[in-house]
PyMOL Python script that loads the backbone (N, CA, C, O; Angstrom):
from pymol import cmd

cmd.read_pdbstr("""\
ATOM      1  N   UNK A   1      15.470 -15.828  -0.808  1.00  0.00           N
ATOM      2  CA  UNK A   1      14.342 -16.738  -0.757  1.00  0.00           C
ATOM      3  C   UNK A   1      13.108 -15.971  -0.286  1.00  0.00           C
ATOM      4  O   UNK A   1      13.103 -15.169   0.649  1.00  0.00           O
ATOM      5  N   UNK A   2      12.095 -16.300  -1.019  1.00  0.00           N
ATOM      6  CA  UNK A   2      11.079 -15.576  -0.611  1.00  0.00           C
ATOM      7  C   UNK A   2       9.851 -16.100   0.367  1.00  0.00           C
ATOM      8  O   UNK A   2       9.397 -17.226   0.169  1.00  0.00           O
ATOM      9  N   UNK A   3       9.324 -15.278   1.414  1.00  0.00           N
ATOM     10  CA  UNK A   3       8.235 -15.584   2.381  1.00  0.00           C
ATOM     11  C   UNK A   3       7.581 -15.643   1.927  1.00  0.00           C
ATOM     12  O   UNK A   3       7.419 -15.066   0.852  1.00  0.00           O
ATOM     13  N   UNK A   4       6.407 -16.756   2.748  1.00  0.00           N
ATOM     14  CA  UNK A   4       5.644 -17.254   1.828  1.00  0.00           C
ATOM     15  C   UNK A   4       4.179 -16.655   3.218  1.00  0.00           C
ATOM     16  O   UNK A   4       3.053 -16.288   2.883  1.00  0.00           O
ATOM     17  N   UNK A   5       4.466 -16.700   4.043  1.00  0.00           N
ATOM     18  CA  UNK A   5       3.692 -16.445   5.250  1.00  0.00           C
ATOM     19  C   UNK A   5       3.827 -14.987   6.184  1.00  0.00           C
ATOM     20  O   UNK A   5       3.465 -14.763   7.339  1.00  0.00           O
ATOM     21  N   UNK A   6       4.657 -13.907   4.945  1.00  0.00           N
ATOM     22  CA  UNK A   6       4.645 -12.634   5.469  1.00  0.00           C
ATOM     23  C   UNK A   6       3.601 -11.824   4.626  1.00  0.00           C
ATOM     24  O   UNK A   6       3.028 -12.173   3.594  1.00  0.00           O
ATOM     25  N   UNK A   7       3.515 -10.800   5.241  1.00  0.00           N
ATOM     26  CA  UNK A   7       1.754 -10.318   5.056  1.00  0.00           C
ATOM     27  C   UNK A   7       2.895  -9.658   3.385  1.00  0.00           C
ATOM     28  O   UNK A   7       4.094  -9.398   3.279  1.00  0.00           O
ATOM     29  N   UNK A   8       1.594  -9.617   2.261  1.00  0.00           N
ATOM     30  CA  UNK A   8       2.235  -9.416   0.955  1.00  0.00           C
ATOM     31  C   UNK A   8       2.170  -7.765   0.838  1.00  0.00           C
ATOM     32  O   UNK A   8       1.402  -7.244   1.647  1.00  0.00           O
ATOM     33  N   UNK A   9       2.826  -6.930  -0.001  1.00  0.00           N
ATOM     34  CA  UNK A   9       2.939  -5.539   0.212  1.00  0.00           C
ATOM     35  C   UNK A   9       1.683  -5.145  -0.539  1.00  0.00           C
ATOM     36  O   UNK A   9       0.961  -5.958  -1.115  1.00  0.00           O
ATOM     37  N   UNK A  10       1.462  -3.752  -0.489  1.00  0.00           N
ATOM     38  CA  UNK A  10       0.262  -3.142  -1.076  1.00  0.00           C
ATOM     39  C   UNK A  10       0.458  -3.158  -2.313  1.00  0.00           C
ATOM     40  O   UNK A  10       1.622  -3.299  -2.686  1.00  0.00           O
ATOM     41  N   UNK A  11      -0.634  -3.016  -3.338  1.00  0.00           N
ATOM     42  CA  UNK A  11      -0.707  -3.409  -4.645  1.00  0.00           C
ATOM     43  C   UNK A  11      -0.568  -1.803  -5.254  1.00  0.00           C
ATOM     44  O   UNK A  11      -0.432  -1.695  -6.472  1.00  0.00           O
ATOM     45  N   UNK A  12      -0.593  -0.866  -4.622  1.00  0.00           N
ATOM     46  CA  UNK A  12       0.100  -0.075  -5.194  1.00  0.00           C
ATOM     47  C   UNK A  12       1.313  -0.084  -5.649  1.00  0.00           C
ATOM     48  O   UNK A  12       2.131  -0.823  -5.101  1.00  0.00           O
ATOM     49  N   UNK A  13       1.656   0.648  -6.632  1.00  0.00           N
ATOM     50  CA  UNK A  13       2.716   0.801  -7.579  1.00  0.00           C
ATOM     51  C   UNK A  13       3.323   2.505  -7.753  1.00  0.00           C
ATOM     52  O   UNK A  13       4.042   2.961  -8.642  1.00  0.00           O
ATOM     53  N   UNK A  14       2.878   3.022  -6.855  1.00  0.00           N
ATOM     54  CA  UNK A  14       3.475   4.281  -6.537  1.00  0.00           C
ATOM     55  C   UNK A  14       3.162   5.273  -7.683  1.00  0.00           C
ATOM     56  O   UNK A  14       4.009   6.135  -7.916  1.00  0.00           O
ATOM     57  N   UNK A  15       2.160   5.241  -8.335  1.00  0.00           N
ATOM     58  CA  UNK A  15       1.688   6.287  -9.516  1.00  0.00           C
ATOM     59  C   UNK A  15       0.499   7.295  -9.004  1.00  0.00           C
ATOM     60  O   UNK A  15       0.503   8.496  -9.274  1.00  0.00           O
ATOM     61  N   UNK A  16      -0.722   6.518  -8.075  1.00  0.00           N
ATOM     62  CA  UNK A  16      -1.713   7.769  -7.462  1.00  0.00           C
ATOM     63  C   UNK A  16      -2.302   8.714  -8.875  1.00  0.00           C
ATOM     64  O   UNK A  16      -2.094   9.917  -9.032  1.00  0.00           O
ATOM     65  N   UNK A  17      -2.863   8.059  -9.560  1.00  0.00           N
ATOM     66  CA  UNK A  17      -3.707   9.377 -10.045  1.00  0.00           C
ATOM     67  C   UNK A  17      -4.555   8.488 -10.430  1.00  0.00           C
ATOM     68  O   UNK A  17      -4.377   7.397 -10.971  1.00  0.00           O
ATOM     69  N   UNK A  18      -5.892   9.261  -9.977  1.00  0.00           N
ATOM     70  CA  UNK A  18      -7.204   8.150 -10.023  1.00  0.00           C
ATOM     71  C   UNK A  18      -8.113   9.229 -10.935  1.00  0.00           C
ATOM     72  O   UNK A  18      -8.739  10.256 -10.674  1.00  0.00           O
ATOM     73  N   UNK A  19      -7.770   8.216 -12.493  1.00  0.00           N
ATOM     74  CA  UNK A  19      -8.280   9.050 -13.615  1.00  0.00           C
ATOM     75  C   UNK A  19      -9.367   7.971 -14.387  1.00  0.00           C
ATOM     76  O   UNK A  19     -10.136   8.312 -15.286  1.00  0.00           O
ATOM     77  N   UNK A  20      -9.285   7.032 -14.004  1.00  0.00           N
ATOM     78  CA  UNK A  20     -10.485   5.996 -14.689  1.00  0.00           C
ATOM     79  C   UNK A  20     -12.014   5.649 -13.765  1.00  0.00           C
ATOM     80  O   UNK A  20     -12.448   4.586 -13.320  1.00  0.00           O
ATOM     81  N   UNK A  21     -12.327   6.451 -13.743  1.00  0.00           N
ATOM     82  CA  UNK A  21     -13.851   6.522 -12.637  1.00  0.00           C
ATOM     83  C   UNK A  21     -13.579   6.358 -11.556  1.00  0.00           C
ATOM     84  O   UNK A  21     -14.300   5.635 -10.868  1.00  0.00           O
ATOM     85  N   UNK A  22     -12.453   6.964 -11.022  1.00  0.00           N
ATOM     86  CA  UNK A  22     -11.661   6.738  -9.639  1.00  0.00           C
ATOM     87  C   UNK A  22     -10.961   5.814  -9.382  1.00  0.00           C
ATOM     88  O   UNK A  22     -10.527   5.567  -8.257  1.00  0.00           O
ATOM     89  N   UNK A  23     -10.764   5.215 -10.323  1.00  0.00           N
ATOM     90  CA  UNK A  23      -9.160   4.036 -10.191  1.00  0.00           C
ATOM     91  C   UNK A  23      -8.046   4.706 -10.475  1.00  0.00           C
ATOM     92  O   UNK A  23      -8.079   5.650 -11.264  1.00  0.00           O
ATOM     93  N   UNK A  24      -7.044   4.359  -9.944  1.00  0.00           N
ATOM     94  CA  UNK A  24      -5.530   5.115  -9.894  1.00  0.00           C
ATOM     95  C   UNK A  24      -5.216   3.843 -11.251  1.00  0.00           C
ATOM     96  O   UNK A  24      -5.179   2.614 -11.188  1.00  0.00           O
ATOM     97  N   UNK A  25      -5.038   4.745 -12.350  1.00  0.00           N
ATOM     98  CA  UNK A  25      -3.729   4.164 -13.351  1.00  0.00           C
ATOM     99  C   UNK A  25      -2.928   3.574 -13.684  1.00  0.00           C
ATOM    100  O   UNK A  25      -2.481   3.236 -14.779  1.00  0.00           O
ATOM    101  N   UNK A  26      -2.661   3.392 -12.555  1.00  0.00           N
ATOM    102  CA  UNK A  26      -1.693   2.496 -11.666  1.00  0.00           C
ATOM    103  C   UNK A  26      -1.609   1.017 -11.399  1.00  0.00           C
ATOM    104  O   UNK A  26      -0.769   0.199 -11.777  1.00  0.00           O
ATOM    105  N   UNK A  27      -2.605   0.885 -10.710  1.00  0.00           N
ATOM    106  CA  UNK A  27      -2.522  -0.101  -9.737  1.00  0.00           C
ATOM    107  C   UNK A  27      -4.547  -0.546  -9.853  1.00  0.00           C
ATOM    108  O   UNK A  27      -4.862  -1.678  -9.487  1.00  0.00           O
ATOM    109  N   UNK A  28      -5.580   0.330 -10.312  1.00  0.00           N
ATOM    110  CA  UNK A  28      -6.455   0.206 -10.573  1.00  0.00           C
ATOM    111  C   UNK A  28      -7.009  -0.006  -9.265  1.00  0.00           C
ATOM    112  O   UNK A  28      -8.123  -0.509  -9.406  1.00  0.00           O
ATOM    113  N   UNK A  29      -6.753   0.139  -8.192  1.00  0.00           N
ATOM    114  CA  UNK A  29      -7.537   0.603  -7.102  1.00  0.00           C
ATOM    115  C   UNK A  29      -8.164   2.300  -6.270  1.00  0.00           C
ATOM    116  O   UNK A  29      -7.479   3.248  -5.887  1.00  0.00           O
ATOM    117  N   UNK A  30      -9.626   2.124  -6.235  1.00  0.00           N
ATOM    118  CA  UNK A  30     -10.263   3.317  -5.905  1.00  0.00           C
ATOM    119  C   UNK A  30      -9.253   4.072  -4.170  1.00  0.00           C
ATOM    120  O   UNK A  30      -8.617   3.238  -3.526  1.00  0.00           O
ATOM    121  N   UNK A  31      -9.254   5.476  -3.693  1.00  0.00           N
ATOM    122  CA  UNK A  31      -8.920   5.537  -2.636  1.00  0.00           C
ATOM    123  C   UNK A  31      -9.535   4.997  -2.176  1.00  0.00           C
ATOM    124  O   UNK A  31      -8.748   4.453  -1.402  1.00  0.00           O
ATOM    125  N   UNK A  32     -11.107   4.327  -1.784  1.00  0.00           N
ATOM    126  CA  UNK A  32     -11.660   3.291  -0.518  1.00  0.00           C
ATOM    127  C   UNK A  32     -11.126   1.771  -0.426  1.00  0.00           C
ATOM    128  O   UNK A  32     -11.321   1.034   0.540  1.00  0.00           O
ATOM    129  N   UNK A  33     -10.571   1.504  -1.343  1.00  0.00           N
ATOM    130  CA  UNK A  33      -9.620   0.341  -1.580  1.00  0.00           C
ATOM    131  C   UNK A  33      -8.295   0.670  -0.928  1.00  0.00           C
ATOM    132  O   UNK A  33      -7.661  -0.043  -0.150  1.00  0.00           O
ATOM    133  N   UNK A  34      -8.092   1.466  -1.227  1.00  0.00           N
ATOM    134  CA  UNK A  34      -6.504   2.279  -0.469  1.00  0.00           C
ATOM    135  C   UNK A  34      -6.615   1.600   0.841  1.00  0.00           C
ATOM    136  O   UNK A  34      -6.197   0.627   1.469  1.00  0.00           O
ATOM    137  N   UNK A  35      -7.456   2.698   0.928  1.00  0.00           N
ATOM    138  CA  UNK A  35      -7.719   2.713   2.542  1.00  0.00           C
ATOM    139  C   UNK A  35      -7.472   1.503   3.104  1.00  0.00           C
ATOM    140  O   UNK A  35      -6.518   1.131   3.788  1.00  0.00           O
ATOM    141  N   UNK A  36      -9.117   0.540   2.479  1.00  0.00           N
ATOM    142  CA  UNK A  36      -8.990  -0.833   3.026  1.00  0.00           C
ATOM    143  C   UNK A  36      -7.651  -1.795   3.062  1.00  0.00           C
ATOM    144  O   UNK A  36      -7.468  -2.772   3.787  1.00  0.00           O
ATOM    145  N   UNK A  37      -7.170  -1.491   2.521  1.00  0.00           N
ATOM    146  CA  UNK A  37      -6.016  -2.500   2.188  1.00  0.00           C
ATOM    147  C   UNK A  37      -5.261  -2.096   3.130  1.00  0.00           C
ATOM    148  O   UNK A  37      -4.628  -3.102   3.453  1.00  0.00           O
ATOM    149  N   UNK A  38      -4.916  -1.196   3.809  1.00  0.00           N
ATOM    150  CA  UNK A  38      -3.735  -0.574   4.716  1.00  0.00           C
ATOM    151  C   UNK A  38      -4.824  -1.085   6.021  1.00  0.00           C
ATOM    152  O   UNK A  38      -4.403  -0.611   7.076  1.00  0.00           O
ATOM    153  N   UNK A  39      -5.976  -1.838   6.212  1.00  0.00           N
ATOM    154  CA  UNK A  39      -6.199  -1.546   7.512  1.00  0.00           C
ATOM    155  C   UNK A  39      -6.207  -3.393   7.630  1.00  0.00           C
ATOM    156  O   UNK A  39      -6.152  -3.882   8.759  1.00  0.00           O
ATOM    157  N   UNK A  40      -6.256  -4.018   6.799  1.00  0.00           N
ATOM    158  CA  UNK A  40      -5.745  -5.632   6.176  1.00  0.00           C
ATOM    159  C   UNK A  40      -4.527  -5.831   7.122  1.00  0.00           C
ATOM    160  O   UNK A  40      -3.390  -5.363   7.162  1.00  0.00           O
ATOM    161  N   UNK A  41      -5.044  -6.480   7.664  1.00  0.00           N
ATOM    162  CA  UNK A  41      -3.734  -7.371   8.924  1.00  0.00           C
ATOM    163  C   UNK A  41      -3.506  -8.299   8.592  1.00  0.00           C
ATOM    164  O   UNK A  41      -2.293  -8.305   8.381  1.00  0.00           O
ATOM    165  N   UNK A  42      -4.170  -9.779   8.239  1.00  0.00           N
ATOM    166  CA  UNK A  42      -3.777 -10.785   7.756  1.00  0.00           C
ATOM    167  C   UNK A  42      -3.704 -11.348   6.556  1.00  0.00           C
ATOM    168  O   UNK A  42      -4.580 -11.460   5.697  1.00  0.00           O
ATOM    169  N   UNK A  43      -2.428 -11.749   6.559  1.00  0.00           N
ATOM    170  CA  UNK A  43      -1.541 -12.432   5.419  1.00  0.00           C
ATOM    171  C   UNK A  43      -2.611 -12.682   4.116  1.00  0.00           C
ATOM    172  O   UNK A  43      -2.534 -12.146   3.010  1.00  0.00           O
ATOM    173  N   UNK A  44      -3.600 -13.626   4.567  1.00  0.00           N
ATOM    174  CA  UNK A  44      -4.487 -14.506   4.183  1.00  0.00           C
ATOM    175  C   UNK A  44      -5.714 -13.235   3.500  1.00  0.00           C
ATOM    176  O   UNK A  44      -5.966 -13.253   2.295  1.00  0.00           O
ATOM    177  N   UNK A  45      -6.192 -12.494   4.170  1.00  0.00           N
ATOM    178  CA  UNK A  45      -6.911 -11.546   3.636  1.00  0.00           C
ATOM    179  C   UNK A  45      -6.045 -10.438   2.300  1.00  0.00           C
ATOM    180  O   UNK A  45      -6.536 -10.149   1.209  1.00  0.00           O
ATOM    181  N   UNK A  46      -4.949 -10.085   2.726  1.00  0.00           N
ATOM    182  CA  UNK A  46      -4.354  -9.382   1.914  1.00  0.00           C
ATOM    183  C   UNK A  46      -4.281 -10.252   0.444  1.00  0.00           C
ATOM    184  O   UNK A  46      -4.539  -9.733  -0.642  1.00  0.00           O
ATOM    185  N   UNK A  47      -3.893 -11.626   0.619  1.00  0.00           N
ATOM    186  CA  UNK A  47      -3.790 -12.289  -0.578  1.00  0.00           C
ATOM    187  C   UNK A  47      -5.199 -12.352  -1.202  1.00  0.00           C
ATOM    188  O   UNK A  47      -5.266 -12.019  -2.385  1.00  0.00           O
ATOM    189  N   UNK A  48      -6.351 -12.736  -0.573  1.00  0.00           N
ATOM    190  CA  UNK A  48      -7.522 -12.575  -1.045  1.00  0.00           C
ATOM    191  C   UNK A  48      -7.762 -11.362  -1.978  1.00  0.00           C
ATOM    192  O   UNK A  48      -8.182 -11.431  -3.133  1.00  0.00           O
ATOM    193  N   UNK A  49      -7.377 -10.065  -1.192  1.00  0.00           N
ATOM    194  CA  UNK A  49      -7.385  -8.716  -1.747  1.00  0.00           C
ATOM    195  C   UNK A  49      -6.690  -8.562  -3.232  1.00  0.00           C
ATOM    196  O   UNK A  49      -7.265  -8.318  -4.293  1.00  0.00           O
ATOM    197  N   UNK A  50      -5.744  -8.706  -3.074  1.00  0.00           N
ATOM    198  CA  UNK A  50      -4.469  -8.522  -4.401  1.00  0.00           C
ATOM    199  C   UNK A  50      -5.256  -9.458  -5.296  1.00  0.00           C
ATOM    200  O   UNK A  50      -5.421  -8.933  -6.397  1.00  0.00           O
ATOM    201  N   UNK A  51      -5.753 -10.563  -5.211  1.00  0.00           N
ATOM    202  CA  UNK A  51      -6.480 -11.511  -5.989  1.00  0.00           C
ATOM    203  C   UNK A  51      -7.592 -10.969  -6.949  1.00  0.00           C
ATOM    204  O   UNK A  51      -7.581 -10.886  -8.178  1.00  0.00           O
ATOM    205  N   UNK A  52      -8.743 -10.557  -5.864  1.00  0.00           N
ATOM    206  CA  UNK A  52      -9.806  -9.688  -6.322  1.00  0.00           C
ATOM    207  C   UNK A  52      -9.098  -8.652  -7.140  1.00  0.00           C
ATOM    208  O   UNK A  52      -9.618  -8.606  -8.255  1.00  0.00           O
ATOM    209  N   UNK A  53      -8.171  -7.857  -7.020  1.00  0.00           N
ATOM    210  CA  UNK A  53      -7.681  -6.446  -7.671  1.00  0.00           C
ATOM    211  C   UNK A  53      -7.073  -7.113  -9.057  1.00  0.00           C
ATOM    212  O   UNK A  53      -7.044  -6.376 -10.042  1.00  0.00           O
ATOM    213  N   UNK A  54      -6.738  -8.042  -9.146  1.00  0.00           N
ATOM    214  CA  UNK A  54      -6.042  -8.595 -10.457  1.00  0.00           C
ATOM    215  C   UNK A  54      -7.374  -9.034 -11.188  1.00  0.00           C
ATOM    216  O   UNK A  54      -7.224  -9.124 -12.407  1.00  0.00           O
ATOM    217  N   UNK A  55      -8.254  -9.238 -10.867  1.00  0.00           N
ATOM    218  CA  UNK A  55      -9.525  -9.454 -11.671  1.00  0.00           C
ATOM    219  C   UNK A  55     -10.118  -8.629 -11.881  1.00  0.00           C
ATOM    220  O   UNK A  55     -10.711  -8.673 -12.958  1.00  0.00           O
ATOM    221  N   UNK A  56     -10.316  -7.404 -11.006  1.00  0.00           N
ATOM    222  CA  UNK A  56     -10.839  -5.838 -11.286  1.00  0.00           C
ATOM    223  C   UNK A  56      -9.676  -5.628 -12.588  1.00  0.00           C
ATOM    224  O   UNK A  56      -9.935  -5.389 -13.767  1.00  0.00           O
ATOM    225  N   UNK A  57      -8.367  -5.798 -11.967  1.00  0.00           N
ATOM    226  CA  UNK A  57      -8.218  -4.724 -13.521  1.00  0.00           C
ATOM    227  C   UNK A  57      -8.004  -5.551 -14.783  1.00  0.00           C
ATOM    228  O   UNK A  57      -7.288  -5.065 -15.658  1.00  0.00           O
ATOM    229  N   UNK A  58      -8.558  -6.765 -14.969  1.00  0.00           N
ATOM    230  CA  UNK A  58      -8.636  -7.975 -16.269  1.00  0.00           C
ATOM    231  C   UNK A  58      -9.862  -6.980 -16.296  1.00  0.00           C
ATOM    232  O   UNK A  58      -9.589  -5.994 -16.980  1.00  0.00           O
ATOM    233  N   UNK A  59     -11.112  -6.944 -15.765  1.00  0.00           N
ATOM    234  CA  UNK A  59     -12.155  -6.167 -15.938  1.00  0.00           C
ATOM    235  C   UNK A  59     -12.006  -5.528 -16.435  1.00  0.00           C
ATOM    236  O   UNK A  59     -12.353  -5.699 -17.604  1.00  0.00           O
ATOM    237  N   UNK A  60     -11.463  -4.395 -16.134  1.00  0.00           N
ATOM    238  CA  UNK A  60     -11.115  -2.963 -16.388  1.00  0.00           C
ATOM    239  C   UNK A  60     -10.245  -2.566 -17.825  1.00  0.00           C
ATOM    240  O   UNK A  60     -10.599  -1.594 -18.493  1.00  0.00           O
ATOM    241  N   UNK A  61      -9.283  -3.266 -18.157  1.00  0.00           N
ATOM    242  CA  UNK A  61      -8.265  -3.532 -18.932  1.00  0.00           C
ATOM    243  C   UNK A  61      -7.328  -2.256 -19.286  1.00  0.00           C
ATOM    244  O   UNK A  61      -7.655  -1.070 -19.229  1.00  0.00           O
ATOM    245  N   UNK A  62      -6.476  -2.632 -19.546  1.00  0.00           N
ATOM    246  CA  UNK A  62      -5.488  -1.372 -19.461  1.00  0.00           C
ATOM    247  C   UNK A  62      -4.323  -1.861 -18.409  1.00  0.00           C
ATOM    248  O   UNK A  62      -3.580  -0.925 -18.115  1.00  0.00           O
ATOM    249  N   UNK A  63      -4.080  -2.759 -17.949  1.00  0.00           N
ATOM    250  CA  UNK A  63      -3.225  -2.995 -15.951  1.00  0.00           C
ATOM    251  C   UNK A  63      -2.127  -3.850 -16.677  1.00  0.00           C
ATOM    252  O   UNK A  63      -1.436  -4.236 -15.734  1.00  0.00           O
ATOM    253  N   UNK A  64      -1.737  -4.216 -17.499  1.00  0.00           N
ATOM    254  CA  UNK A  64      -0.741  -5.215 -18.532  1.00  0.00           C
ATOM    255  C   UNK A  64       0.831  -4.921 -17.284  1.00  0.00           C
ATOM    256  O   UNK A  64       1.313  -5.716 -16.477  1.00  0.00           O
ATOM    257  N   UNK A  65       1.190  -3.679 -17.560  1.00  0.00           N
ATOM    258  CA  UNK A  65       2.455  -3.374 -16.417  1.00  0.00           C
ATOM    259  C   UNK A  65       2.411  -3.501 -14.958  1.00  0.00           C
ATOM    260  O   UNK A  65       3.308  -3.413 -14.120  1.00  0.00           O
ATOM    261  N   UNK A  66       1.071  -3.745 -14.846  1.00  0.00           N
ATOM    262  CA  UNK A  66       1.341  -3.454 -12.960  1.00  0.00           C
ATOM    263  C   UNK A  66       1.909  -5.129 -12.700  1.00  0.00           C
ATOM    264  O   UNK A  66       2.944  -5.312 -12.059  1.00  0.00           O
ATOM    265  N   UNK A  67       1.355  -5.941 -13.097  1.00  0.00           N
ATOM    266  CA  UNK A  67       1.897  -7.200 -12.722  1.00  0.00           C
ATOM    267  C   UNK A  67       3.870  -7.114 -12.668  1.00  0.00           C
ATOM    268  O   UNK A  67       4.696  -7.433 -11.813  1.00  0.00           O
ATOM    269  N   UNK A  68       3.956  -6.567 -13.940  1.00  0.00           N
ATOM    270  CA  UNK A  68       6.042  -7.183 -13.564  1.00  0.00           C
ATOM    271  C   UNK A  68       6.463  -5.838 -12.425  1.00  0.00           C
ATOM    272  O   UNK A  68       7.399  -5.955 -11.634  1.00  0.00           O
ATOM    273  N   UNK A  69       5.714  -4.749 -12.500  1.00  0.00           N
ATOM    274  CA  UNK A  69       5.570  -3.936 -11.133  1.00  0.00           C
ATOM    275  C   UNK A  69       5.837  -4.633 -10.011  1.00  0.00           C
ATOM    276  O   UNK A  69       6.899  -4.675  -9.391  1.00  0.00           O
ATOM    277  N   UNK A  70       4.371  -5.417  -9.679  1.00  0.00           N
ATOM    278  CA  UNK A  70       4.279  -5.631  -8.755  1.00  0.00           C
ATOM    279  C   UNK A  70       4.964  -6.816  -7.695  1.00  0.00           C
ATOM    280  O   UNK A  70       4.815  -6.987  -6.485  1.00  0.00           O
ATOM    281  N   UNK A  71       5.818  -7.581  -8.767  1.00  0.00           N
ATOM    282  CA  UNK A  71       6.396  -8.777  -9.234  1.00  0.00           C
ATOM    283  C   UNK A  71       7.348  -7.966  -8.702  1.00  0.00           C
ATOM    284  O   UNK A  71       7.005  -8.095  -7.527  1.00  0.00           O
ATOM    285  N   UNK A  72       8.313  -7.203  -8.657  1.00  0.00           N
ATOM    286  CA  UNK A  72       9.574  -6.363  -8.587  1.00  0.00           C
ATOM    287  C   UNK A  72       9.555  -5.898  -7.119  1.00  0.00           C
ATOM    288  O   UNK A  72      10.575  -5.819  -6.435  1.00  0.00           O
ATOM    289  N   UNK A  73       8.020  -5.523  -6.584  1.00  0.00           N
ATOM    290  CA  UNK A  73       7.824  -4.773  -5.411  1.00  0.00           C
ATOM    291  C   UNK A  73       8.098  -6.070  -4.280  1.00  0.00           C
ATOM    292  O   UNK A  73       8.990  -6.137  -3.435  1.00  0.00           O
ATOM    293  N   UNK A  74       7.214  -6.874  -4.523  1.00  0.00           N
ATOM    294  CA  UNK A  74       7.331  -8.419  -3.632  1.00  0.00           C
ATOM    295  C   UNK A  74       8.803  -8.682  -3.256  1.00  0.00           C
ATOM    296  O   UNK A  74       9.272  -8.539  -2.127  1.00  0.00           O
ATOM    297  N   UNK A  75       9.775  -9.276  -4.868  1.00  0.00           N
ATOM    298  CA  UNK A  75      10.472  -9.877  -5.061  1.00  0.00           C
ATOM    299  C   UNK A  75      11.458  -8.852  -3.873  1.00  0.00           C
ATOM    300  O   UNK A  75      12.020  -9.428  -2.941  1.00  0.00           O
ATOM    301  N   UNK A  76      11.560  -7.560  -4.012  1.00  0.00           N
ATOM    302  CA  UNK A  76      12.682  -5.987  -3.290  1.00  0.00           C
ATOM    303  C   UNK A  76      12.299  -6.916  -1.978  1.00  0.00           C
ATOM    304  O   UNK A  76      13.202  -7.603  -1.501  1.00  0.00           O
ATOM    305  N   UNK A  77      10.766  -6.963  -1.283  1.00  0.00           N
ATOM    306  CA  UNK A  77      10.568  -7.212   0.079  1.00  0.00           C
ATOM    307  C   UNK A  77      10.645  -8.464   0.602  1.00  0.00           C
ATOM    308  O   UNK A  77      10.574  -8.505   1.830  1.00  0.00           O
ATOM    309  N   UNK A  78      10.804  -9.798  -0.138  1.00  0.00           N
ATOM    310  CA  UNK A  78      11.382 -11.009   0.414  1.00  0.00           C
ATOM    311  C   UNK A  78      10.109 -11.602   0.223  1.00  0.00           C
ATOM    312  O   UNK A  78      10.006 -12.663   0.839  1.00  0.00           O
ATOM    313  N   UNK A  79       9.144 -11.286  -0.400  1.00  0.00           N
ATOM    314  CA  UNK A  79       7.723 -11.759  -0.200  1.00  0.00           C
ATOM    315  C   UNK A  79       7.150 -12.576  -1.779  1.00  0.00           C
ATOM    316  O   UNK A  79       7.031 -12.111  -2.912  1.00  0.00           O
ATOM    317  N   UNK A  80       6.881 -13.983  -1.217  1.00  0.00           N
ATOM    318  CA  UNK A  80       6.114 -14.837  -2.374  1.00  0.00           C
ATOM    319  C   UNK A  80       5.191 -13.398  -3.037  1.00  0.00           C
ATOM    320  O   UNK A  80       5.022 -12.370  -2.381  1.00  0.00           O
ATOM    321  N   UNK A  81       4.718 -13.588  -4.323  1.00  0.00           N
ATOM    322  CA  UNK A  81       3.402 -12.841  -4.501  1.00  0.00           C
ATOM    323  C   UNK A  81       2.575 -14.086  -4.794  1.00  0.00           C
ATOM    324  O   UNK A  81       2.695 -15.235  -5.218  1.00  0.00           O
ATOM    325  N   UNK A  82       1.351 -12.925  -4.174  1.00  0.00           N
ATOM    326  CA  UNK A  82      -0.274 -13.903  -3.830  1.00  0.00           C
ATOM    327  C   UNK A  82      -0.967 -13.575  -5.464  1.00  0.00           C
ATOM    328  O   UNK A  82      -1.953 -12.867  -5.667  1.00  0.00           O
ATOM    329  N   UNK A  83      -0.027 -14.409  -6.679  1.00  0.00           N
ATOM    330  CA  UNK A  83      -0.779 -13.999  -7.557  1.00  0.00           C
ATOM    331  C   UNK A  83      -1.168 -15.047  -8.172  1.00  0.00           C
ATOM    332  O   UNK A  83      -0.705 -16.047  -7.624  1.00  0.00           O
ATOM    333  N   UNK A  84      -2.021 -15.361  -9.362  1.00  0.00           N
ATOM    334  CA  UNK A  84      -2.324 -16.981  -9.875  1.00  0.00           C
ATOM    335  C   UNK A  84      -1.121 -16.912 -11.078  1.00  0.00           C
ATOM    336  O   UNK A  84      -0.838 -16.024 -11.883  1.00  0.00           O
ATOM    337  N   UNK A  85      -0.518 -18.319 -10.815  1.00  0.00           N
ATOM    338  CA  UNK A  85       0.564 -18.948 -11.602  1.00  0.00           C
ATOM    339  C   UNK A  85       0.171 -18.743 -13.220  1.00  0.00           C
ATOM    340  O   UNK A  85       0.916 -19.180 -14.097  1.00  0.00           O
TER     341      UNK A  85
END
""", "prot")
cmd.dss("prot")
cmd.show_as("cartoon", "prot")
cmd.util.cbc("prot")
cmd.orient("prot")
């Protein structure tokens, strides 16, 4: 069963190479996004975050895999994902 009120994991996807004007390939976040996201304490902000990043990379286009990624990463850690239905 999954938490619904534990802080959600980083939206990285474990790839790191920031080849699209400094977005990682990946996961479509810049390292100053990195950063920020690891210094994200609450639950509530992190979901905000992952939110914004799923609309950066609709922006961006190219991100089609990170979702069942990221879907896989949650699901491993017991954690709802903060994503829109």
């Amino acid at each position: 069963m999954a938490k619904t009120g534990t802080k959600p994991p980083s939206p990285c996807i474990d790839v790191c190479k920031f080849r699209r004007e400094g977005h990682c390939i990946g996961c479509s976040m810049t390292k100053a996004q990195k950063k920020m996201f690891k210094e994200l304490k609450s639950p509530a902000h992190r979901r905000v975050f992952v939110h914004m990043l799923s609309h950066q990379q609709a922006a961006l286009g190219g991100y089609a895999h990170w979702t069942e990624a990221y879907l896989k990463k949650c699901a491993k850690k017991g954690v709802t994902p903060p994503l829109d239905a």
